[in-house]
C-alpha positions as a Markdown table, in Angstrom:
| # | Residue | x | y | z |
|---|---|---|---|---|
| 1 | Unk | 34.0 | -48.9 | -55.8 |
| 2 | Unk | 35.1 | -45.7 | -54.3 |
| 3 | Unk | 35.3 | -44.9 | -50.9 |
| 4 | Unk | 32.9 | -42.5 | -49.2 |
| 5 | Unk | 33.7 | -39.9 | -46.5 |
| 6 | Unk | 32.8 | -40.4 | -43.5 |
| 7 | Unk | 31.2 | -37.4 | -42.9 |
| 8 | Unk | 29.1 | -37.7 | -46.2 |
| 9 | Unk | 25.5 | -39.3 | -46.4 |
| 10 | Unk | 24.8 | -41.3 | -49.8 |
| 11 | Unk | 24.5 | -39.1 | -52.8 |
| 12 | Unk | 21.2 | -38.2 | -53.9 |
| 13 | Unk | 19.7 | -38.5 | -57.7 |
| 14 | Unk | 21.7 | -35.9 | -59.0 |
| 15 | Unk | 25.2 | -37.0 | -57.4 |
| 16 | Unk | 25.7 | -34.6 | -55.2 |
| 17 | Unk | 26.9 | -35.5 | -51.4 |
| 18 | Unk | 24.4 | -34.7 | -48.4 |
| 19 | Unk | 25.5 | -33.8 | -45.4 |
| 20 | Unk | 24.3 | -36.0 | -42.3 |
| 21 | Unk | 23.4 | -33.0 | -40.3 |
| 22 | Unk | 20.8 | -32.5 | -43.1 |
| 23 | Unk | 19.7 | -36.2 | -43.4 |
| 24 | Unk | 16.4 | -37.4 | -42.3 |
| 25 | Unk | 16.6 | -39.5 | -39.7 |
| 26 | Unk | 13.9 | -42.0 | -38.6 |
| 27 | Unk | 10.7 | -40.8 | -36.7 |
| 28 | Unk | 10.7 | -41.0 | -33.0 |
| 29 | Unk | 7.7 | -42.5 | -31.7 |
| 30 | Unk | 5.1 | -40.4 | -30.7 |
| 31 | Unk | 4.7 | -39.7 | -26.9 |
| 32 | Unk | 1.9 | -38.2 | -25.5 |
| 33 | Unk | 2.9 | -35.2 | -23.2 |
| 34 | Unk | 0.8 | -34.3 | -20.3 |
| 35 | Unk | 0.5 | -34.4 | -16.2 |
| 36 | Unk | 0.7 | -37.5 | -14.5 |
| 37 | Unk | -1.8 | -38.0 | -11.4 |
| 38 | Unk | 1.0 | -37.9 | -9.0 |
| 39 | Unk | 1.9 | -34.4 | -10.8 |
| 40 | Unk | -1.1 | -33.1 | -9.8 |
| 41 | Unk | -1.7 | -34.5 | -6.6 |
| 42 | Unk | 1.8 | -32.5 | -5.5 |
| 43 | Unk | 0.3 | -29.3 | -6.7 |
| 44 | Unk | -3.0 | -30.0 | -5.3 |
| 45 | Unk | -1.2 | -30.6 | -1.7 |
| 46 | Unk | 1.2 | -27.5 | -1.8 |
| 47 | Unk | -2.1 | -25.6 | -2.6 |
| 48 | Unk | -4.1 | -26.8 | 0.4 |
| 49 | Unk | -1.3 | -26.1 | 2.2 |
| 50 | Unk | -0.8 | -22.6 | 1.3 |
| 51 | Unk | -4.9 | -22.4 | 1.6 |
| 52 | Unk | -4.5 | -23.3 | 5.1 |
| 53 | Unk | -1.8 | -20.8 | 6.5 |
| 54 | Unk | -3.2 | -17.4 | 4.6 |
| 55 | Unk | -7.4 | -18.4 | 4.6 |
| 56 | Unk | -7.6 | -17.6 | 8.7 |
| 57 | Unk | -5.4 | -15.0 | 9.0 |
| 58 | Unk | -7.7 | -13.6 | 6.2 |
| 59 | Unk | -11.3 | -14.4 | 7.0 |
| 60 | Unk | -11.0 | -12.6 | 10.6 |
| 61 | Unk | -10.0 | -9.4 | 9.4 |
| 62 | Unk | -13.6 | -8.0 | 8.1 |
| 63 | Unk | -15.3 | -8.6 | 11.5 |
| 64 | Unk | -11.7 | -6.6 | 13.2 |
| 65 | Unk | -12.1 | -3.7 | 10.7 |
| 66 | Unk | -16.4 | -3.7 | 11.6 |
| 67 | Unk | -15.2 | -3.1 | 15.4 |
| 68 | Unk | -12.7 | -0.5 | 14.4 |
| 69 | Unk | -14.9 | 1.0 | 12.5 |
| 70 | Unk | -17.8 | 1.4 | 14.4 |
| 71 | Unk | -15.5 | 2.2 | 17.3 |
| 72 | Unk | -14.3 | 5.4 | 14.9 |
| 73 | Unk | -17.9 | 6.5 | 14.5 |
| 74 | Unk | -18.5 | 6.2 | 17.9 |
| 75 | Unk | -16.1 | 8.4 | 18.8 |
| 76 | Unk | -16.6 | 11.0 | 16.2 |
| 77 | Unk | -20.6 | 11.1 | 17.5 |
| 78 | Unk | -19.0 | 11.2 | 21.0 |
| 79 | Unk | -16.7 | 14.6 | 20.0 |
| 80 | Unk | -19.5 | 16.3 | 18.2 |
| 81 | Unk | -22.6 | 15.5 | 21.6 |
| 82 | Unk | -19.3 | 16.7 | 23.3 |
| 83 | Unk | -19.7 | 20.2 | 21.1 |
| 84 | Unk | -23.0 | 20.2 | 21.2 |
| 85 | Unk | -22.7 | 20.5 | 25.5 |
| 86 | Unk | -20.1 | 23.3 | 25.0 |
| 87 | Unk | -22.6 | 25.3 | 23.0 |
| 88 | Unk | -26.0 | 24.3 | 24.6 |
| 89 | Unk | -24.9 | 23.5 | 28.2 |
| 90 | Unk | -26.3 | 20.4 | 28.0 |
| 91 | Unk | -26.6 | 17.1 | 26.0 |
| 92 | Unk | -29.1 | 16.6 | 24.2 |
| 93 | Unk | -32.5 | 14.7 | 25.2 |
| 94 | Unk | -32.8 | 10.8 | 24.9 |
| 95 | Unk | -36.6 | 11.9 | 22.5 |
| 96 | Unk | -34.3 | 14.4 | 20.7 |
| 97 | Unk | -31.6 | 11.9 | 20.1 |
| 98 | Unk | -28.6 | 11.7 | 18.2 |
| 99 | Unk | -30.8 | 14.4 | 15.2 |
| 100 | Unk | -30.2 | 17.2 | 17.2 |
| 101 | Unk | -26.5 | 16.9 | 16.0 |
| 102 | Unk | -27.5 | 17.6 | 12.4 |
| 103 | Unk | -31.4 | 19.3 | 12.8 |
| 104 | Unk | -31.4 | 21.8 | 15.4 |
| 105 | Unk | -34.2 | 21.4 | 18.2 |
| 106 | Unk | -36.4 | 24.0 | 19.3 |
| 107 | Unk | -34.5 | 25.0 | 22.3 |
| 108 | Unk | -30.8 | 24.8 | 21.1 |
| 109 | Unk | -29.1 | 28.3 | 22.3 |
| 110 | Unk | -26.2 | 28.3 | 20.0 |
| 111 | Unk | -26.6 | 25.6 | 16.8 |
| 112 | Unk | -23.6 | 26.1 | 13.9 |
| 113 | Unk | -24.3 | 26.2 | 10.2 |
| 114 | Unk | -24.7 | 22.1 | 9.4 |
| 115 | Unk | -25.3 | 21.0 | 12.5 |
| 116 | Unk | -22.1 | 19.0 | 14.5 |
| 117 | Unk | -21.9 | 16.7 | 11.5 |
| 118 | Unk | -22.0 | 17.3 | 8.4 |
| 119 | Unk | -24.0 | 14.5 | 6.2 |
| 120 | Unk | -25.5 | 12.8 | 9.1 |
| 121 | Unk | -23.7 | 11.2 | 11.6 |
| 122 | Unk | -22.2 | 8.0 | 10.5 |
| 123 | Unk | -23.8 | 4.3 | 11.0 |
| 124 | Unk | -21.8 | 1.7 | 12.7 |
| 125 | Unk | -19.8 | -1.0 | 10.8 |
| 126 | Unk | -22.8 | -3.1 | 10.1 |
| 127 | Unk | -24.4 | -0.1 | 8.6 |
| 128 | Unk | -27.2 | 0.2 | 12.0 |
| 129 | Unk | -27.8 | 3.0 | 13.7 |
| 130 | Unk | -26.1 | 3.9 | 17.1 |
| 131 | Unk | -28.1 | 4.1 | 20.3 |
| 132 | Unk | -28.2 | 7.2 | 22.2 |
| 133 | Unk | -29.6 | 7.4 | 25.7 |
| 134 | Unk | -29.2 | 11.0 | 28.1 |
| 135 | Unk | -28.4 | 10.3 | 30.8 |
| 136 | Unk | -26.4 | 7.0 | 30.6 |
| 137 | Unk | -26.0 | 4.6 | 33.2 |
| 138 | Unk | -23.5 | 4.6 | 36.1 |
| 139 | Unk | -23.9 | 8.2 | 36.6 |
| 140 | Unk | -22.3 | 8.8 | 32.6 |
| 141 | Unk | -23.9 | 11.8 | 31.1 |
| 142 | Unk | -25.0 | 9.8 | 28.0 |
| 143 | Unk | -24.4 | 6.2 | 26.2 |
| 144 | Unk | -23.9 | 6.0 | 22.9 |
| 145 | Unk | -23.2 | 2.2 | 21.8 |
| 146 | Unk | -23.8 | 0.0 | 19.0 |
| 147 | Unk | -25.8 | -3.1 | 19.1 |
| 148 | Unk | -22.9 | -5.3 | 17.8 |
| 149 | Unk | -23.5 | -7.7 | 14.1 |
| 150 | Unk | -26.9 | -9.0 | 15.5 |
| 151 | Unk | -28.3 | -5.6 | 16.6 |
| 152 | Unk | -29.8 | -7.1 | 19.8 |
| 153 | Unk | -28.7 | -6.2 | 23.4 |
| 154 | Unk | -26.3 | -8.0 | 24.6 |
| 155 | Unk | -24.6 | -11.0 | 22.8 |
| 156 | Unk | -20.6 | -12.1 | 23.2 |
| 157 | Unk | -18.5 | -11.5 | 20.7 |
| 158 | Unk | -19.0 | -10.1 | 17.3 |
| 159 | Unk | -22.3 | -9.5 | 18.4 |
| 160 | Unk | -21.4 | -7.8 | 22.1 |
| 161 | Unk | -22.3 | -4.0 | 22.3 |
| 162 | Unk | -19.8 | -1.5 | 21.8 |
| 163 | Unk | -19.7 | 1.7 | 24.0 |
| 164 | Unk | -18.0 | 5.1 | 23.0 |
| 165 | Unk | -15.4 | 5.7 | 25.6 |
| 166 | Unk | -16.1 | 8.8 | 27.3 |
């Protein structure tokens, strides 16, 4: 009989040598591929966790910006009742209220084109009005303050009233 290569498979039909590289070789058995429990308990922890250091330093950010906001407004109503003094000598009523910065009353000397603000004057962070009251308390020429998120008097914090600083 003659002696085969090493590197050589059997010959096929035709007598021809096939390489070993080419050869079929015998079916692995079949594994199933997939995520095992522990697997996805590991993500499922690293996830809380991440959940758990961003989710707080997120979720109190919306009620910051509504305080910074309405403080904004309040001191853009404050500059223009501040305007409306240097042209009228005076503030303007508590009955003629915070309108008489974009309608002019009856008895305004001077009174610009558009009024002290143009488009209305701006609501506070909870979209509610502010509160206007001539003359304010503790000898203040006005207050102008917003009700807070409950848009009731008083109330501690989120929904504590927030003054223009004058």
């Amino acid at each position: 009989m003659p002696q085969r290569e090493i590197n050589q498979a059997p010959s096929d039909t035709m007598g021809e040598q096939t390489p070993l590289s080419v050869q079929r070789r015998p079916a692995k058995a079949h594994y199933q591929s997939g995520f095992t429990l522990i697997e996805i308990m590991v993500v499922i922890v690293i996830l809380a966790i991440l959940a758990g250091l961003v989710v707080p330093k997120v979720v109190g950010q919306s009620d910051k910006a509504r305080v910074k906001t309405t403080e904004t407004a309040l001191a853009t109503v404050s500059n223009a009742l501040d305007m409306y003094k240097v042209d009228n000598s005076r503030y303007p009523t508590t009955a003629q209220g915070l309108d008489a910065l974009t309608t002019p009353p009856a008895d305004a000397k001077n009174y610009p084109d558009g009024g002290y603000i143009k488009g209305g004057y701006p609501t506070d962070g909870w979209e509610s009005e502010m509160q206007y009251v001539a003359p304010g308390n503790e000898g203040r020429p006005y207050d102008l303050f917003s009700l807070g998120a409950d848009g009731q008097q008083g109330g501690e914090g989120q929904d504590a009233d927030i003054y223009a600083k004058l």
